[in-house]
C-alpha positions as CSV (number, residue, x, y, z in Angstrom):
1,X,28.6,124.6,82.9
2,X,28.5,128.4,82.1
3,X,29.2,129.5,78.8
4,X,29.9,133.5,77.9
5,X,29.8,134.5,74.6
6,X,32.0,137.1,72.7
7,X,31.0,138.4,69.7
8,X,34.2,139.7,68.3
9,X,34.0,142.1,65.3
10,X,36.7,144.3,64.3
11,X,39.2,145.0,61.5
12,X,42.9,143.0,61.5
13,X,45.6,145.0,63.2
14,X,49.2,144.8,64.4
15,X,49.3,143.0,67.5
16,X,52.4,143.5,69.5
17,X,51.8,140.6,71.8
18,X,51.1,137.5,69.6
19,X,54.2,135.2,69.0
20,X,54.1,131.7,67.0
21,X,56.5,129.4,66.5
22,X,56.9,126.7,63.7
23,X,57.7,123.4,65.3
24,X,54.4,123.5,67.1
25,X,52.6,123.9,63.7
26,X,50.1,121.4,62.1
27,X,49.2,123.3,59.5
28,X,48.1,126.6,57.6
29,X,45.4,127.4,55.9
30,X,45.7,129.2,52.9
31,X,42.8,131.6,53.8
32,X,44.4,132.7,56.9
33,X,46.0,136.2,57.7
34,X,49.4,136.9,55.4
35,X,52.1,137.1,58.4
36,X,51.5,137.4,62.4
37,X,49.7,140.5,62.1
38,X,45.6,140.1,64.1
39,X,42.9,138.0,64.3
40,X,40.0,136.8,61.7
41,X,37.1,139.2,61.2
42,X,33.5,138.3,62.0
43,X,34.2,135.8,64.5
44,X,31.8,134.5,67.0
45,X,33.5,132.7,70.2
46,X,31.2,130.8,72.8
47,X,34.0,130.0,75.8
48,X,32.0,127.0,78.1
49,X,34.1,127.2,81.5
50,X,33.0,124.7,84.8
51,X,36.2,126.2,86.8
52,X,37.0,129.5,88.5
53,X,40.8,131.0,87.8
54,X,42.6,129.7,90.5
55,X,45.0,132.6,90.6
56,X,44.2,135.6,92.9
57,X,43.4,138.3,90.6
58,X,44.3,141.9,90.2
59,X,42.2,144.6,90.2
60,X,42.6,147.7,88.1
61,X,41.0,151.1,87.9
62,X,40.4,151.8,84.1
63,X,39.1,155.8,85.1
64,X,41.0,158.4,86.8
65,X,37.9,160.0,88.2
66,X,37.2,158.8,91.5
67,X,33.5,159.3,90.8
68,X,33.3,157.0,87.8
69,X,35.9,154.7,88.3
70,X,35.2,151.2,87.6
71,X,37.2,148.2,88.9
72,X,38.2,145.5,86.6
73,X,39.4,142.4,87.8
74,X,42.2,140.5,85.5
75,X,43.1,137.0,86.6
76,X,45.1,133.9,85.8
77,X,44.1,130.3,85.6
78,X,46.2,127.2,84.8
79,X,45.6,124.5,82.3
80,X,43.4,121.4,82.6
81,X,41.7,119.0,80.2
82,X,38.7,121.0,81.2
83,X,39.3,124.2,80.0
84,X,41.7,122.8,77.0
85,X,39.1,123.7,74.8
86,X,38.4,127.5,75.8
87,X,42.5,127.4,74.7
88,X,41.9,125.9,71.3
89,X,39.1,128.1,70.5
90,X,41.3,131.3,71.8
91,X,44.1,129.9,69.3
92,X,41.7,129.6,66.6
93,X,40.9,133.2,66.5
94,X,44.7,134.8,68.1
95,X,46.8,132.5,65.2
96,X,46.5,132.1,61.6
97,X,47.8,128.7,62.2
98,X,46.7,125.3,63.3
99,X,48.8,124.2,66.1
100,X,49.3,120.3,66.6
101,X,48.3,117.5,69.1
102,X,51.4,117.3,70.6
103,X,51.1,120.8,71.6
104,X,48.2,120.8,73.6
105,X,49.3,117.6,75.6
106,X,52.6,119.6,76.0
107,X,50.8,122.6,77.8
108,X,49.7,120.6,80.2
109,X,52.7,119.0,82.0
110,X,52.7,119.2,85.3
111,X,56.0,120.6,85.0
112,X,54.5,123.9,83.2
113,X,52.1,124.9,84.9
114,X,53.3,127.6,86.3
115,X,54.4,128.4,82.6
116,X,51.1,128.4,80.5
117,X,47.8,129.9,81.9
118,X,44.4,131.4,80.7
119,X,44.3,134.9,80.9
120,X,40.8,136.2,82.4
121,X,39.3,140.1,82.4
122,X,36.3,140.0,84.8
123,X,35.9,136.5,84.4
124,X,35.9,136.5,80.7
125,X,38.6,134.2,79.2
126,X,40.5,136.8,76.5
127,X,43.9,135.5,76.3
128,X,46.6,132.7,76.1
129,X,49.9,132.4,77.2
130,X,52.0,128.9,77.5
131,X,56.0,128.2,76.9
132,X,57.6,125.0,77.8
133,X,60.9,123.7,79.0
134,X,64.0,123.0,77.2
135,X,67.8,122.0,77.9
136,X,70.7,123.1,76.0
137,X,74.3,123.0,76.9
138,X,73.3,121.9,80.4
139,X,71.0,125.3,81.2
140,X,67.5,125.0,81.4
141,X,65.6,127.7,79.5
142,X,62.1,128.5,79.3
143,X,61.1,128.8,75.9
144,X,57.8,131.1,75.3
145,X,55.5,129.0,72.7
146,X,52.9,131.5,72.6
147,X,51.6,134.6,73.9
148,X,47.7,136.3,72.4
149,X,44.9,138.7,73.6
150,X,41.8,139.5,71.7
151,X,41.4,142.6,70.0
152,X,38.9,144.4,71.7
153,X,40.8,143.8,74.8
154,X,44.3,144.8,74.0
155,X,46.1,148.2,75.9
156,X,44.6,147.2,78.9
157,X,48.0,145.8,79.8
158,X,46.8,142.4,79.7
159,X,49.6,140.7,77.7
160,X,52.4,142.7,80.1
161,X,50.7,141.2,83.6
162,X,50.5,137.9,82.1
163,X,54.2,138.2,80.6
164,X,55.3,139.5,84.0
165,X,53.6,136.4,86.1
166,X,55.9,134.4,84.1
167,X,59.1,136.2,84.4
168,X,57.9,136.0,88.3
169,X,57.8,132.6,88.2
170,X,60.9,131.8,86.0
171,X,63.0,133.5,88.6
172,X,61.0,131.7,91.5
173,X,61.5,128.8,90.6
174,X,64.9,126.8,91.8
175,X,64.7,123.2,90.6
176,X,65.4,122.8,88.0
177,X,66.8,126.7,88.1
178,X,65.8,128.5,85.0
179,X,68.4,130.7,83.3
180,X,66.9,132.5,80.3
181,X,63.8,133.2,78.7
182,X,63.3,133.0,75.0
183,X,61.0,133.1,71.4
184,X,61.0,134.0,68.2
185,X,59.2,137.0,66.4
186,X,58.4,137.2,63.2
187,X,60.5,139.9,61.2
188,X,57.5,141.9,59.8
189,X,56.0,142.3,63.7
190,X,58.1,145.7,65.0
191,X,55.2,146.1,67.8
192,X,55.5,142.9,69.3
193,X,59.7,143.1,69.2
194,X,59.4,146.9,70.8
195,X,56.7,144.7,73.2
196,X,59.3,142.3,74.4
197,X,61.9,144.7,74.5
198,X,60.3,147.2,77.2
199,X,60.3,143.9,79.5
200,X,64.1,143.3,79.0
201,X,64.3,141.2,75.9
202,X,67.0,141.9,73.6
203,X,67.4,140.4,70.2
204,X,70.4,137.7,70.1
205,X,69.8,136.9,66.1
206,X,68.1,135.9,63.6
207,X,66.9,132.4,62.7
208,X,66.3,132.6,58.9
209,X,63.4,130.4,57.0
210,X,61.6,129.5,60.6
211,X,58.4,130.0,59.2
212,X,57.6,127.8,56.5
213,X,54.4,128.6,55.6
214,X,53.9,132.0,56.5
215,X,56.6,135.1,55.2
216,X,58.2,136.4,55.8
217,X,59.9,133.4,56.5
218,X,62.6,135.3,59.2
219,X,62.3,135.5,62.9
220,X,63.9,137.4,65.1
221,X,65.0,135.8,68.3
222,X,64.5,137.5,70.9
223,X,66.3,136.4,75.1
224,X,65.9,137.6,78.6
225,X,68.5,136.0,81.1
226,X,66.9,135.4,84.2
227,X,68.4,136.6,87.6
């Protein structure tokens, strides 16, 4: 089994891409991070991983001079028991909450795969993102449980590729036919809202007292219908 370290120091800041939801939650701790805002400082990750992403991955430039530019290699990988615990430990550090069993058994339905993955920069695991399936007034809809990128690898686009694989996927898929797309976001998080509005969510209301541990307690509620 490899294992690839990250040691991740850096001060909280607003992260437009992390999205949590309170019917997933165990618990909070009252030492985490007031609101949906960053990750914990001074944190020290070790990710163990015995798998390659099994998604074929893209490749980016990250320098517009052709004489030092340097490919970067971003990539997807489902979820397995085996690589549950890279998740966990990414959750730790992305969400000032603890979410429940019944969570991470949900991710891993065959019915979501296509729905929840590990996101990957050069074969470094940096990300989450994993929604499930829901019915309501005979539609299927996907809802998006969560979304997360470290820190030090934010505005490299990371969070819009992986959003995008979904939506892709969403639209793909024809049985059962997916109609919309939809979370919550917490009132006090404007980047993450502007975030999921550039990829064609718009806000449909908002769900008062959703968060019960963390404040503010609003959320707005943010829906894409899918084509």
């Amino acid at each position: 089994m490899n294992s690839r370290a990250l040691d991740i120091r850096s001060r909280v800041v607003p992260d437009a891409l992390v999205a949590v939801h309170s019917d997933e939650v165990a618990n909070v701790s009252e030492e985490v991070l007031p609101g949906v805002t960053g990750i914990r400082d001074e944190t020290n990750l070790v990710f163990g991983t015995s798998f390659r992403p099994s998604v074929t991955p893209v490749t980016t430039n990250m320098s517009s001079n052709p004489s030092t530019q340097k490919i970067s290699r971003v990539s997807f990988a489902s979820l397995t028991p085996n690589n549950l615990g890279t998740v966990r430990k990414l959750n730790s550090v992305l969400f000032p909450i603890k979410y429940s069993e019944k969570f991470y058994q949900g991710v891993l339905l065959p019915e979501v795969e296509d729905f929840c993955k590990l996101i990957y920069y050069n074969d470094v695991p940096v990300g989450t993102i994993c929604c499930r399936l829901e019915t309501k007034d005979d539609e299927i809809r996907l809802y998006l449980m969560t979304m997360g990128v470290l820190a030090p690898y934010r505005s490299r686009s990371l969070g819009s590729q992986a959003l995008e694989l979904i939506l892709a996927s969403a639209v793909a898929q024809r049985k059962p036919k997916i109609s919309k797309i939809y979370l919550h976001v917490q009132v006090s998080n404007h980047g993450a809202k502007k975030f999921y509005e550039r990829h064609g969510f718009k806000e449909v209301g908002v769900h008062e007292n959703y968060y019960k541990k963390i404040t503010p307690h609003d959320a707005w509620i943010l829906e894409k219908t899918l084509s």
